[in-house]
C-alpha positions in Angstrom: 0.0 0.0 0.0 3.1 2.3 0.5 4.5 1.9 -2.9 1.5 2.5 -4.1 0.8 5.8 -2.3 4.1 6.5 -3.4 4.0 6.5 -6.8 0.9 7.5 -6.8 2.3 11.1 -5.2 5.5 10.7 -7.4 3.1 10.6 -10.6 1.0 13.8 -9.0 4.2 16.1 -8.5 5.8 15.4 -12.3 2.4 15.9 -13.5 2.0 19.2 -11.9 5.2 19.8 -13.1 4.6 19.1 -16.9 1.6 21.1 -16.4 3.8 24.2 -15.2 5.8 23.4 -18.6 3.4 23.6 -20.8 1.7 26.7 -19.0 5.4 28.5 -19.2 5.7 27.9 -22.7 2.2 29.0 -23.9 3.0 32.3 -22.0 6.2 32.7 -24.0 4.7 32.3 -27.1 2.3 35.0 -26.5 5.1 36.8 -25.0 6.4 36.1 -29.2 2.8 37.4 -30.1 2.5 40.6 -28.3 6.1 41.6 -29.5 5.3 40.5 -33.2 1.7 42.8 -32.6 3.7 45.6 -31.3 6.3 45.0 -34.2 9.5 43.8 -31.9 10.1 41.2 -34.8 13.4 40.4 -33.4 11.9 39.8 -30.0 9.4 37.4 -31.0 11.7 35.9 -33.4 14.2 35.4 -30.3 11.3 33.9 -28.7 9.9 31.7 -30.8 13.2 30.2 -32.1 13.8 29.5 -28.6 10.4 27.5 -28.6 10.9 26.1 -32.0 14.2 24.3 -31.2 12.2 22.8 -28.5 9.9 21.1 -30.9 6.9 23.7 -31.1 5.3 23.4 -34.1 3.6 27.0 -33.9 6.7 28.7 -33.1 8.7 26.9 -36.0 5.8 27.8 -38.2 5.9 31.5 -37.3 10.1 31.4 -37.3 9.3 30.8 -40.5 7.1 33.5 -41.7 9.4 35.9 -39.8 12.4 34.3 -41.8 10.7 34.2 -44.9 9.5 37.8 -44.9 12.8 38.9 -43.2 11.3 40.7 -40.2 13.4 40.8 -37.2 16.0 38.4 -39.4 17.6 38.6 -42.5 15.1 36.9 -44.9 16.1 33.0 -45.5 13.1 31.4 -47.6 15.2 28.2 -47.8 15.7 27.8 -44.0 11.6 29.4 -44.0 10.5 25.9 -46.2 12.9 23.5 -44.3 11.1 24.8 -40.9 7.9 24.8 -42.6 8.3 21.6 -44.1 9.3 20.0 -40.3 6.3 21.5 -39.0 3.9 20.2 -41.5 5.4 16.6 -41.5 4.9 16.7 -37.7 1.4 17.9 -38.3 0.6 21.3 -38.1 -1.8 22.0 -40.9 -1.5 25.4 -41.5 2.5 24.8 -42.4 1.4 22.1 -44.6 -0.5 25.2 -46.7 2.8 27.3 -46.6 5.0 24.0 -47.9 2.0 24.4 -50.4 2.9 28.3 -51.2 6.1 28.0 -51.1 6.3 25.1 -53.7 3.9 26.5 -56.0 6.2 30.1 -55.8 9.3 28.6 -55.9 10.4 30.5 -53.3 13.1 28.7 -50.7 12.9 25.6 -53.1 12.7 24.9 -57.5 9.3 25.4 -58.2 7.1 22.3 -57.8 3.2 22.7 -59.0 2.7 18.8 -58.5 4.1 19.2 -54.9 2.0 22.5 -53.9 -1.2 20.2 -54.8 -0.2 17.4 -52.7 0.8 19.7 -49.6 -2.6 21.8 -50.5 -4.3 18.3 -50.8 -3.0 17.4 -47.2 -3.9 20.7 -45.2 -7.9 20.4 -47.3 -7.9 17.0 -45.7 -7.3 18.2 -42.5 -9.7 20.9 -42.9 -8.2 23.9 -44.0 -10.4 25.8 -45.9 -7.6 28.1 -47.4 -6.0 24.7 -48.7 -9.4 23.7 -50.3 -9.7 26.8 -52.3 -6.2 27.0 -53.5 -6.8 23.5 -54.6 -10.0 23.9 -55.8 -8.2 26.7 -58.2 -5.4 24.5 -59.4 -8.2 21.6 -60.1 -9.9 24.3 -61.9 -6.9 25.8 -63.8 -5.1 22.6 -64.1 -1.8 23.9 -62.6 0.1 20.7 -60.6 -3.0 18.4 -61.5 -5.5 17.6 -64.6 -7.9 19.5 -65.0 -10.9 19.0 -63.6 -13.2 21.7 -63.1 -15.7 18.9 -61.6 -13.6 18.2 -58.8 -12.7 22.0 -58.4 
């Protein structure tokens, strides 16, 4: 019964503790988003680097969009779709779209049509509603697929 109360109280304290994590980092990422609003790029791009090399898929999504606009940072579109490109194939929807852009601009990485439409095909799966019109249009323009203004 002692071990039991024991782990049981271990288990308690490291989840309070994860919970204090988690809390810690939400609050520095909108730390990242009241600098960004008030235009401190470089702050929130400190911040949310920080974040991003500890596996947050937001941050490295927004490192991106700082790095590929060049605010607070000199612009870097290649390391913008490499960060992109992590964060969508961990998940994060909304990068899958910018892999999307960034493929169908050729910007960071040679121009891929076919590829835009399968990272826009992925994020209108998911639910993005940006995704499904941008591939709607391509269906309907045949641009990276056949056409086929049906599907579109």
């Amino acid at each position: 019964m002692m071990r039991y109360m024991w782990i049981l109280l271990t288990a308690a304290l490291l989840s309070g503790c994860a919970t204090n994590v988690v809390a810690e980092k939400a609050s520095r990422f909108d730390q990242g988003v009241a600098a960004y609003d008030s235009g401190d790029y470089q702050t929130a791009y400190r911040i949310w680097d920080e974040l991003a090399r500890d596996n947050d898929l937001a941050a490295m999504r927004n490192v991106a969009q700082l790095l590929r606009q060049g605010k607070g940072v000199q612009k870097d579109t290649k390391r913008a779709f490499k960060l992109y490109t992590e964060a969508a194939e961990k998940g994060l929807v909304t990068a899958m779209a910018n892999v999307g852009d960034m493929y169908l601009s050729g910007e960071g990485v040679e121009k891929n049509a076919e590829a835009a439409a399968a990272w826009y095909a992925r994020a209108a799966t998911a639910g993005l509603s940006l995704a499904q019109w941008k591939l709607a249009d391509m269906y309907d323009t045949g641009v990276g697929v056949q056409k086929d203004p049906a599907r579109s």
